[in-house]
Every structure is written in C-alpha cells, then in structure tokens.
C-alpha positions in Angstrom: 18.2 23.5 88.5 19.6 22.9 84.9 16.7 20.2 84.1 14.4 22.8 85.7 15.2 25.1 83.2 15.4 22.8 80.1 11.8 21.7 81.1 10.8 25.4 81.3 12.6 26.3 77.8 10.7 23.3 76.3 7.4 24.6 77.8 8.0 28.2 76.4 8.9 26.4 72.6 5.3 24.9 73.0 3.8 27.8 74.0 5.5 29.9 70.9 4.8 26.9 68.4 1.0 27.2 69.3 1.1 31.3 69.3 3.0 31.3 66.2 0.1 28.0 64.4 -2.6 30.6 63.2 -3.0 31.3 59.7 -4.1 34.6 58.8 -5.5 34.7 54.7 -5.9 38.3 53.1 -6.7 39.2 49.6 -8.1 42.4 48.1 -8.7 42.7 44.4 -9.9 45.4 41.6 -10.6 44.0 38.0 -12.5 45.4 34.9 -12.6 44.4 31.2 -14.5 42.1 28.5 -14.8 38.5 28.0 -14.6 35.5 30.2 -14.6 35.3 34.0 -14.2 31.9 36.2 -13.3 32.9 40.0 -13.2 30.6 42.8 -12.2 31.4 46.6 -13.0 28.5 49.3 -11.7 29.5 52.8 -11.6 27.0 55.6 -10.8 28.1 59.0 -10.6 24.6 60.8 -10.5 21.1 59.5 -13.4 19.2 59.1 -17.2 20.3 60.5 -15.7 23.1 62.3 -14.7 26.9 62.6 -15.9 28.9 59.5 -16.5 28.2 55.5 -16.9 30.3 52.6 -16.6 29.4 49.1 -17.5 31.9 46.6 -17.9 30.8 42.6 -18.2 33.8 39.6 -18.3 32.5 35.8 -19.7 34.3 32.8 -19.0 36.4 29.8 -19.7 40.1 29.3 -18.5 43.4 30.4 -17.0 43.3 34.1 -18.1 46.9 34.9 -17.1 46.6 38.5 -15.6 44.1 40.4 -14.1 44.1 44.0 -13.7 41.7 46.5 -11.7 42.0 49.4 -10.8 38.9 52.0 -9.7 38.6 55.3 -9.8 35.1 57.3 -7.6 33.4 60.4 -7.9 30.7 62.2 -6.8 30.2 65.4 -6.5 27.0 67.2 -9.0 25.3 69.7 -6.6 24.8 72.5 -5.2 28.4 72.6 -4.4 29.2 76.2 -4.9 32.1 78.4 -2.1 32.9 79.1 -0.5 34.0 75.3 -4.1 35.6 74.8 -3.7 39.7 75.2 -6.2 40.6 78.0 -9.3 41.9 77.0 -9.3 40.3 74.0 -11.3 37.2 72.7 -9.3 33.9 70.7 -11.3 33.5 67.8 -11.5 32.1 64.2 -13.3 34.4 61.6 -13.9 35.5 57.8 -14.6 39.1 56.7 -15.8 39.3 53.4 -17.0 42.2 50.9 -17.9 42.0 47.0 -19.0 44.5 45.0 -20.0 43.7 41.3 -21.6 44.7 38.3 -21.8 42.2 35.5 -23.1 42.6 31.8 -24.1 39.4 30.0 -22.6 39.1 26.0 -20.9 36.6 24.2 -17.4 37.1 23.6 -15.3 35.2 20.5 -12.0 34.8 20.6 -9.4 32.7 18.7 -9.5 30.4 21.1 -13.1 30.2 20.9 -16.6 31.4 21.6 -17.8 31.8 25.1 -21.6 32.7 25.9 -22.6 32.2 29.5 -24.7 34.3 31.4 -23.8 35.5 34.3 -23.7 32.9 37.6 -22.4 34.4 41.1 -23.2 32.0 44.3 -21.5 32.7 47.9 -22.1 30.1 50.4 -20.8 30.9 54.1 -20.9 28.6 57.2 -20.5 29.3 60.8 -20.4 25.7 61.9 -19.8 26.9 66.0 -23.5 28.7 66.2 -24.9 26.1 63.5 -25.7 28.7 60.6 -25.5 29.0 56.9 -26.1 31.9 54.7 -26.5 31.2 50.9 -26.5 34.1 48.2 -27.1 33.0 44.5 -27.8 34.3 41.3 -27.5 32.6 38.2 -28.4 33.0 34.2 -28.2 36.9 35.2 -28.2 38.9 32.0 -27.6 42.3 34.6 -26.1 42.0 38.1 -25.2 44.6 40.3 -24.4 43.8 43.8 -22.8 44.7 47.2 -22.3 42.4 49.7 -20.6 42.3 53.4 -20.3 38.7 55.2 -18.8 38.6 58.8 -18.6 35.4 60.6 -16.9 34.2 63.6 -16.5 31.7 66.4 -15.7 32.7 69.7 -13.2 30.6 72.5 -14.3 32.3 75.4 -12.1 32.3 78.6 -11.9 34.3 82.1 -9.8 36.7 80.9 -11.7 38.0 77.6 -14.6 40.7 78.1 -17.3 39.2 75.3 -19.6 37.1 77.4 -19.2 33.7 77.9 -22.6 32.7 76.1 -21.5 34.4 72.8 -20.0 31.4 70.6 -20.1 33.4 67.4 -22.1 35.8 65.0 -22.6 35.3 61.2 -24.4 38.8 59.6 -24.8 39.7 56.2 -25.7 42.7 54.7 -26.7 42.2 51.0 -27.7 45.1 48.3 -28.6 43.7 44.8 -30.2 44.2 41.3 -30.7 41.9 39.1 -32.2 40.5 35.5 -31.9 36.6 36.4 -32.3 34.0 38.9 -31.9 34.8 42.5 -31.8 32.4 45.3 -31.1 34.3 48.9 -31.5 31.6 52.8 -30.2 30.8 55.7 -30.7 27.9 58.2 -30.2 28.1 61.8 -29.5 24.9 63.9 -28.7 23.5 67.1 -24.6 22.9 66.9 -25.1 19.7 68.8 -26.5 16.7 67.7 -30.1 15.6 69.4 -30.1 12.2 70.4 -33.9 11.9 70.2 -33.6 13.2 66.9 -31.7 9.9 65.9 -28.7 12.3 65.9 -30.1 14.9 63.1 -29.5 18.5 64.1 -32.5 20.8 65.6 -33.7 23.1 63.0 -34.5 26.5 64.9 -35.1 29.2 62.1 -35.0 28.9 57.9 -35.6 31.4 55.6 -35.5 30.8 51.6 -36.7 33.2 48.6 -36.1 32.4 45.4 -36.9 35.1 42.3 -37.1 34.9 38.9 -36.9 37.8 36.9 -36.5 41.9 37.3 -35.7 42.4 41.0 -33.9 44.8 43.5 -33.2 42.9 46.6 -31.6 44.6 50.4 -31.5 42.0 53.2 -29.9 42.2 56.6 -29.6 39.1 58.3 -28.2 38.2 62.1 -27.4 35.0 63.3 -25.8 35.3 66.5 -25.1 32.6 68.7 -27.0 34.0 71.9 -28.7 37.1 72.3 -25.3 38.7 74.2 -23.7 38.5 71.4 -25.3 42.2 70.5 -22.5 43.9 72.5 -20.1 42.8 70.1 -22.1 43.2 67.0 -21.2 45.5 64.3 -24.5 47.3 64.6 -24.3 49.6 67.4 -27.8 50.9 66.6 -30.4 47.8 67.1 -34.2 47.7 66.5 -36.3 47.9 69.6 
C-alpha cells in the first residue's frame, strides 16, 4: 500500500511539473517623443519548426507621434494530457499581437551624434502547425501610420475539448495603414507536411504578395485557418456568404 501511494505521489509531481511547464509572455507598451528608435520583439512558442513565431523590427528617427504595442503569447506543451485540461476547453499555443503607430521621418543630432534613417517597420508571424506566414513591411517611410491586430494559434485537440478535431490552428490579420514609402504586405499557405513526391519540399496551396511604392492607404483582412471548421472559433462572428 505505501509503494502504491509513493508511485501515485510521483505520478501527481509529473502531472503538476507538466501543468505548471507553460510559459505565458505579456507586454503592453505606450511611448512618444523625438529622435532615435530601434525595437525588436521575437516570440517563439516551441522550439525549432514548430508552434508559433513572430518577430517584429522598428528603427528610424523622427517624431514618434503614436506608438503602442501590446503582446500576449504561451506556449503550452505537445504532450499536455486530458486529464489536467479544464473541460470544454482547447490546449493550445498562441500569440496575440496589436501595434498601433504613427511615425514622422527627420533627422535628429545629438552629442552623441547624428542619426537620419527613415522610417523601417517589418512584422513577420508564423503559424508553423497550419503551414502559414503573414509578412507586413514598410521601409524608407517618410509618414507611417498604422494599426495592426495578428492572432495566431495551434490547436492540440482531444475528446474532451469542443473546437472540432480538424481545426489545427488559425492565423488572421487585420491591417489598416498609410503610408509615404515602401510597403511590402504576403502571405504563403502550405501543406504542414512534407510531400514525398515533391523530393520532400512543402505543397504550396495559396500566396499572395503586393509590393507599393509610393503614397498609399492600405486595409487588408486576411484568414488562414487550418480547415474550414475552424470558423466556429474564429474572431469574426459575422462571415461573408
């Protein structure tokens, strides 16, 4: 009986180590002023070629009119188990992401130096559980003014979670700019698994790229879901028909 329950106590330390493994990553942010930015976020939610990416880069000098971003990424491990999972609920790995800016290009001196580089913002977001990528770039911007809302996610769907079993994972963006510059907007959908016939390259199902150059106001919405059920979990409850 007392082996019994030393077996069960190391069972139930296992079971809390793996419960207590995922890392949750939040970071909200306001700034305003003159001179010279550099920013650079990269969020990883599993090692390697899996879970979810984003790395966002900002440099330039000028007047930072607006500026917020706001953050919120976990990761949650492959081999969670039902059982430590709250019914009705789905395990899954995601980022949230929002950035609103609005970025005047002029050179700045300084004692330390002069600094004159226009404006350069470029987001890059990976979903590698569905296969996607979303890129949002603008660079040698003299005026940018943007809003942007990123959500992606992979799904570890079990018996007891109500999203359907077919829904991996969803990356949509919902992106709002104007700008005096270069802009570079895609995305790339492709098969998550590697095609043998293909000599082990990855089947390319959908790509989109536009690149401006110029005086441009910009509004994209873009889905990338990992089956067509994932809709009754998306964040739009009002879908074209």
């Amino acid at each position: 009986m007392k082996r019994e329950l030393i077996v069960l106590a190391v069972i139930v330390m296992a079971i809390v180590g793996m419960a207590g493994a995922a890392n949750y990553m939040y970071e909200k942010s306001s700034v305003k002023g003159v001179g010279y930015r550099s920013l650079e976020i990269v969020i990883s939610t599993q090692s390697g070629f899996n879970g979810q990416k984003l790395v966002e880069k900002q440099s330039g000098s000028g007047n930072v009119i607006t500026s917020r971003i706001e953050l919120e990424a976990e990761r949650q491990p492959a081999d969670l188990i039902d059982c430590i999972w709250p019914t009705g609920s789905d395990p899954m790995d995601y980022i949230n992401f929002t950035s609103e800016q609005e970025l005047e290009y002029m050179p700045v001196s300084y004692q330390t130096g002069t600094y004159d580089q226009k404006w350069v913002d470029k987001l890059c977001v990976q979903n590698y559980k569905i296969g996607a990528v979303l890129t949002e770039m603008y660079t040698h911007a003299e005026h940018l003014q943007k809003t942007t809302e990123v959500k992606t996610r992979g799904y570890n769907n079990n018996s007891l979670t109500s999203t359907p079993a077919c829904c991996t994972g969803v990356l949509e963006a919902n992106l709002n700019s104007n700008v005096i510059g270069v802009a570079h907007i895609g995305w790339i959908s492709r098969d998550p698994m590697a095609d043998s016939q293909l000599k082990g390259r990855h089947a390319e199902y959908g790509r989109s790229v536009e690149d401006l150059t110029g005086v441009f106001s910009i509004e994209k919405f873009i889905q990338l879901w990992g089956n067509s059920t994932c809709g009754a979990i998306s964040v739009d409850w009002l879908p074209c028909v």
